[in-house]
C-alpha positions in Angstrom: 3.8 30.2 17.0 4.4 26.9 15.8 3.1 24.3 13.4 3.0 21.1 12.8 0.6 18.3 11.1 -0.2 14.8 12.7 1.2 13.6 9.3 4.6 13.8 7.8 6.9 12.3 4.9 8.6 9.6 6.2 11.9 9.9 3.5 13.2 6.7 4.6 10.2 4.7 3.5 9.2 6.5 0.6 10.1 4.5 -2.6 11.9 7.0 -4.3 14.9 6.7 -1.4 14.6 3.1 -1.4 15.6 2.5 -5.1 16.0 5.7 -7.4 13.8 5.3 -10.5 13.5 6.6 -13.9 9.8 7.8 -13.1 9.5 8.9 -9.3 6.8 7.9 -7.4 4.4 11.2 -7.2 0.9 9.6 -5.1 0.5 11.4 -2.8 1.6 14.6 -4.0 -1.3 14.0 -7.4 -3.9 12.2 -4.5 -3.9 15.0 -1.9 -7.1 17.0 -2.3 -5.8 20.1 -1.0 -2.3 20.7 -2.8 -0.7 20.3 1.1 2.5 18.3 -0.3 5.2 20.2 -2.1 7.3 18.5 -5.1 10.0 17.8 -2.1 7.6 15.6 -0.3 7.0 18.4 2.4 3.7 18.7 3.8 2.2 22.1 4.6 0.3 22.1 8.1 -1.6 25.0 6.9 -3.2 23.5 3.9 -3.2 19.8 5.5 -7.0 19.0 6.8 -5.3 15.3 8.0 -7.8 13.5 6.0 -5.3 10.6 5.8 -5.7 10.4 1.9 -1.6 10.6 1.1 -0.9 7.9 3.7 -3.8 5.5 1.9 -2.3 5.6 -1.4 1.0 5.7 -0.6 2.2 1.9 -0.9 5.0 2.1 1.4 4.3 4.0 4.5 6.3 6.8 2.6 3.4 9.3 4.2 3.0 7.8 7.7 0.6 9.1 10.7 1.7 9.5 14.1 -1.2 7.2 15.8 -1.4 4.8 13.4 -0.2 2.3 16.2 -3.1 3.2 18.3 -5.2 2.5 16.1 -4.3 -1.3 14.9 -3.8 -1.8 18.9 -7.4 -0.7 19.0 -8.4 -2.6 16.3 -6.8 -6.0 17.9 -8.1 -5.6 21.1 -11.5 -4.0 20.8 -14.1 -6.7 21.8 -16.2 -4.8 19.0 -14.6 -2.5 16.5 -16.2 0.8 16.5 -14.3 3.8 14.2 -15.7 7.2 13.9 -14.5 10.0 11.7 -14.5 14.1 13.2 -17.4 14.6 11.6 -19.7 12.0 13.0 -21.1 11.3 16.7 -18.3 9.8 18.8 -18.4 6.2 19.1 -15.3 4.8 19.7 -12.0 5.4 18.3 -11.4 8.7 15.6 -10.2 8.0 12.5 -9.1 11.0 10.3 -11.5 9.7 7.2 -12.4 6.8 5.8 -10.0 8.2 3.4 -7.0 7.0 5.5 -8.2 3.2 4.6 -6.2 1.6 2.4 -6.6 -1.9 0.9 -4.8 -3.9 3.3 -6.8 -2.2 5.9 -10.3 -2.8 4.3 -9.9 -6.5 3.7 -8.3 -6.6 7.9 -11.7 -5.4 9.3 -13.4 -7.7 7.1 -11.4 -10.4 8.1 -11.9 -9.1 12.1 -15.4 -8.8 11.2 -15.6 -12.5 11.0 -15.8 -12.8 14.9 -16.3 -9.5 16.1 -19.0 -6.4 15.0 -17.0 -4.1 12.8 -19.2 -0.8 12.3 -18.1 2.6 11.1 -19.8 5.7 11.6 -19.4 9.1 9.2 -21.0 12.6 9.0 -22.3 14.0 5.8 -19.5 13.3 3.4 -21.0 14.9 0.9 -20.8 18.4 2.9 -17.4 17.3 4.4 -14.3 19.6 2.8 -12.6 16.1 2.7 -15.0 14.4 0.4 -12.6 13.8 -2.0 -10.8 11.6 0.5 -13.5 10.1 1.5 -14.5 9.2 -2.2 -11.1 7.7 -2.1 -11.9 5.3 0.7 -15.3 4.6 -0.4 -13.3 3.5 -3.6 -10.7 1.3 -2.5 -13.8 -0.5 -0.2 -15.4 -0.9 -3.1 -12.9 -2.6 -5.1 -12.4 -5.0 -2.5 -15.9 -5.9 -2.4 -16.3 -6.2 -5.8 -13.1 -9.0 -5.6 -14.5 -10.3 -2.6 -18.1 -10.2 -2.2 -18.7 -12.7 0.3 -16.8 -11.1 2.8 -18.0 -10.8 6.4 -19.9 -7.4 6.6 -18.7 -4.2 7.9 -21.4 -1.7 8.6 -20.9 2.0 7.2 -23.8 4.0 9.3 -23.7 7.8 8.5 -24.8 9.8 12.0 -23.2 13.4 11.8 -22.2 14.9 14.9 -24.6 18.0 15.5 -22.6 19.3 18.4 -25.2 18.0 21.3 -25.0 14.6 20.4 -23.4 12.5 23.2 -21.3 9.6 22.2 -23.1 6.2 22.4 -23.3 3.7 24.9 -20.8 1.1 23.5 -18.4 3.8 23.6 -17.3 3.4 26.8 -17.1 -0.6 26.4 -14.7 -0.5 24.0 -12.7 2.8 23.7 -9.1 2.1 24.6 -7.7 3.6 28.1 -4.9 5.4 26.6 -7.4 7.7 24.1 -8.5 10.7 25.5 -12.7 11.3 25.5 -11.8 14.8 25.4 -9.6 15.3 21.9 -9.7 13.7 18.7 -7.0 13.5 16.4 -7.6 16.8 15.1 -7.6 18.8 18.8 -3.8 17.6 19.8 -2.5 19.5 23.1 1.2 21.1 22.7 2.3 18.3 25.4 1.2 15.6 22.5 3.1 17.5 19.9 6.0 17.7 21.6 6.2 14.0 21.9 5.8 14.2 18.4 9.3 16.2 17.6 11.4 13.0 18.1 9.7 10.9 15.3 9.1 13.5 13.4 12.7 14.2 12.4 13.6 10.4 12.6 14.5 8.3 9.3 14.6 4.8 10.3 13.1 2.7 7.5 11.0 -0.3 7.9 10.3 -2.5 5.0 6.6 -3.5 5.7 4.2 -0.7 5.6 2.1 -1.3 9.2 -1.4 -1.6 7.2 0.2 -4.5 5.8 1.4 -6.5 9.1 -1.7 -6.0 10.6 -3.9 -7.5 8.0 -1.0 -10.5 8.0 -1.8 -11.0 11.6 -5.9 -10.5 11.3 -5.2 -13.3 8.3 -3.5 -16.2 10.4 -5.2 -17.6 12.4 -8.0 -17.8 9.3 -8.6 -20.7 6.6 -9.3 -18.0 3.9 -8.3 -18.1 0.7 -8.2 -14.1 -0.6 -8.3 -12.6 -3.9 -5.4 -10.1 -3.7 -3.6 -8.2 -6.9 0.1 -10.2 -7.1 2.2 -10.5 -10.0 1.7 -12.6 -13.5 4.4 -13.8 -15.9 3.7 -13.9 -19.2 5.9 -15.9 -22.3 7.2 -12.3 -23.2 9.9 -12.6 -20.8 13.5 -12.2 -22.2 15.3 -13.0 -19.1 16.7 -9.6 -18.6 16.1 -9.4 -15.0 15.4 -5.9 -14.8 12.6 -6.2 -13.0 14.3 -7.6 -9.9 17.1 -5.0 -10.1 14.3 -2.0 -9.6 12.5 -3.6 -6.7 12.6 -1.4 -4.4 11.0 -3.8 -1.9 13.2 -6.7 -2.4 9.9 -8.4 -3.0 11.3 -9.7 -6.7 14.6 -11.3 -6.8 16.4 -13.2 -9.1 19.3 -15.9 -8.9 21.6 -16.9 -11.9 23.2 -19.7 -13.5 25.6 -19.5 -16.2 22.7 -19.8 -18.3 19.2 -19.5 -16.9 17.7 -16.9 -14.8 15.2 -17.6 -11.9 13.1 -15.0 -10.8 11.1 -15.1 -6.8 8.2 -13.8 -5.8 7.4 -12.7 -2.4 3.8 -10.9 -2.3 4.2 -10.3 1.2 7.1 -7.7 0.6 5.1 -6.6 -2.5 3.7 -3.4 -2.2 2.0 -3.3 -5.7 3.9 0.0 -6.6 4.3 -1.9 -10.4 7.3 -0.7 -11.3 8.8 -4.1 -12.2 5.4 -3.8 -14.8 6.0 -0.6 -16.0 9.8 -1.3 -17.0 9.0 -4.5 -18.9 9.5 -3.9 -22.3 7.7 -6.5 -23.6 5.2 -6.5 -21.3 5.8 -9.6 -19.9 4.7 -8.5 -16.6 1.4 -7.6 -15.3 -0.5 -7.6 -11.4 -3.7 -9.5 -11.6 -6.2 -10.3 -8.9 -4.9 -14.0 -7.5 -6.8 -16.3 -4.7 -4.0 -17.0 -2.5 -3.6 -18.8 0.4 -1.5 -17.4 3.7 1.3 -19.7 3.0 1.6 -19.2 -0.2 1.1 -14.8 0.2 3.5 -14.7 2.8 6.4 -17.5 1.4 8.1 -17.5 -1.5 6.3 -18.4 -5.2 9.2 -19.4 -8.4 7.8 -17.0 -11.0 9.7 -17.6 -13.8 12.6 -19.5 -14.9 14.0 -19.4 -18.5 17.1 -20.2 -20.5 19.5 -17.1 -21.7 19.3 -17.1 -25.4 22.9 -16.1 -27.2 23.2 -14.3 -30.6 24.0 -17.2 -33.1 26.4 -15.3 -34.8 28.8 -13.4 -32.3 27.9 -15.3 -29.3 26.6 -12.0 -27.2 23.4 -13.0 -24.8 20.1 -11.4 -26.6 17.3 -9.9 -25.1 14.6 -10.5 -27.5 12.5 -13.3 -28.4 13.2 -12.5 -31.8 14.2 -15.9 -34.4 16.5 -16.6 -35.5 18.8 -14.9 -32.3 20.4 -12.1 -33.2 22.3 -9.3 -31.0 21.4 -5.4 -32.8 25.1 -5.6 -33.9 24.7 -8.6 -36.0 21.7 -8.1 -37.4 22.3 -4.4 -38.8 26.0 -5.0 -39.8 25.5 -8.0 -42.7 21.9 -9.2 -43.4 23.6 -11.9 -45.3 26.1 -13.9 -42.6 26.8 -17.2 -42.5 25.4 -18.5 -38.8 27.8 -20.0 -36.7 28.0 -23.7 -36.4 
């Protein structure tokens, strides 16, 4: 007998592979409501209830589901957007739980919902074993409305699935061809999972987590201007740099002159995992809501440039914003030198 879970740890995503890190990244391991994912990043099939929760608030596609392609297909194509969870009657295409929503995905339907219907149906969450996941989704929704509040709508109707229920009308307008009316995403045949071997073992990265590229492509062809969390740079900064070395995103770089320090911002590439934040330590850094246009989230922003300041006594560069300039060394050894002239 064999098993196997419709999600799995992608390693060459995960952040932790990309860029080691002093602190490694542990969300979806802390998020999962049922303890599926083991301190290697392994998930157990027979805990796993696939409510998508790991691969919501993982910010790199580190945790990655096998039909996640289907379903931003669906989502382009469908002349209306109908999701359903397992739980709820059929009425279009299954999503695990509205925990699988992350915030990139929320803020894509409510751009889509600008000229299409967007609805999403759900059973009793309250009775649902993934509740927790759900709460999750409902949370992350939430925050983007509260940044956003005159979004387009997207309708959340709750119609559980009593087992006689047929699925609705518009059902068979907009269900894609390739989804089966029989199965749901829970209910995979061993011919399905067999196709699933190949990527399951497979470890080539890709640097844009696919929630991501498709709310990029809902938000182009749109004159919005979005509230989205991007990085701030405060006086603080020393000009160390080290926030640029740890990116594991690339999405902070810096370039170098023989003495001044340019740091570049690409929120595109950012995935908001705020370790450039956490290793600041002067806490120069922080990620605060922004209203940014497309050109300016998916180009480059100059976040900071600043002189290198040099010890005044030895000549060593200093990373403090201490006065007068003084490298540790210096300042320990003789609190009475002479500077230098």
């Amino acid at each position: 007998m064999f098993n196997t879970c419709q999600f799995v740890y992608h390693r060459g995503n995960c952040l932790n592979n990309k860029k080691p890190f002093a602190t490694p990244c542990r969300l979806c391991i802390d998020n999962c409501p049922h303890q599926a994912i083991t301190k290697d990043y392994d998930i157990k099939a027979k805990l796993c209830t696939e409510c998508g929760a790991c691969t919501a608030i993982c910010p790199s596609d580190g945790i990655v589901d096998h039909d996640s392609d289907k379903l931003y297909d669906y989502l382009s194509t469908a002349e209306q957007i109908q999701l359903n969870c397992p739980q709820a009657i059929p009425t279009g295409f299954e999503i695990p739980c509205l925990g699988v929503m992350d915030q990139d995905l929320w803020m894509a339907l409510m751009l889509e919902a600008q000229k299409k219907k967007v609805e999403i149906t759900t059973g009793e969450c309250s009775r649902c074993p993934d509740k927790k996941a759900c709460a999750q989704g409902v949370k992350m929704f939430t925050e983007v409305h509260k940044s956003w509040p005159d979004h387009s709508p997207v309708v959340i109707t709750v119609a559980p699935d009593d087992g006689k229920s047929k699925s609705l009308p518009l059902n068979k307008k907009i269900a894609p061809s390739s989804q089966s009316e029989k199965t749901g995403w829970r209910n995979l045949g061993r011919e399905k999972l067999e196709e699933m071997f190949p990527g399951m073992t497979s470890d080539e990265a890709y640097p844009i987590p696919h929630s991501r590229l498709f709310f990029v492509e809902s938000w182009e062809t749109k004159n919005e201007i979005l509230p989205l969390p991007a990085l701030n740079i405060g006086e603080g900064c020393t000009n160390c740099g080290v926030c640029a070395a740890i990116c594991p995103q690339g999405a902070l770089t810096k370039k170098e002159s023989h003495d001044e320090l340019t740091l570049i911002y690409e929120p595109f590439k950012c995935v908001r995992c705020q370790r450039c934040v956490s290793v600041c330590r002067f806490k120069a850094l922080t990620m605060e809501n922004k209203r940014l246009s497309f050109k300016l989230f998916t180009g480059k922003i100059l976040l900071h440039q600043g002189k290198y300041r040099y010890c005044i006594k030895c000549g060593r560069q200093v990373f403090d914003n201490q006065e007068p300039p003084l490298c540790i060394a210096c300042a320990t050894s003789d609190p009475n030198f002479q500077p230098l002239t």
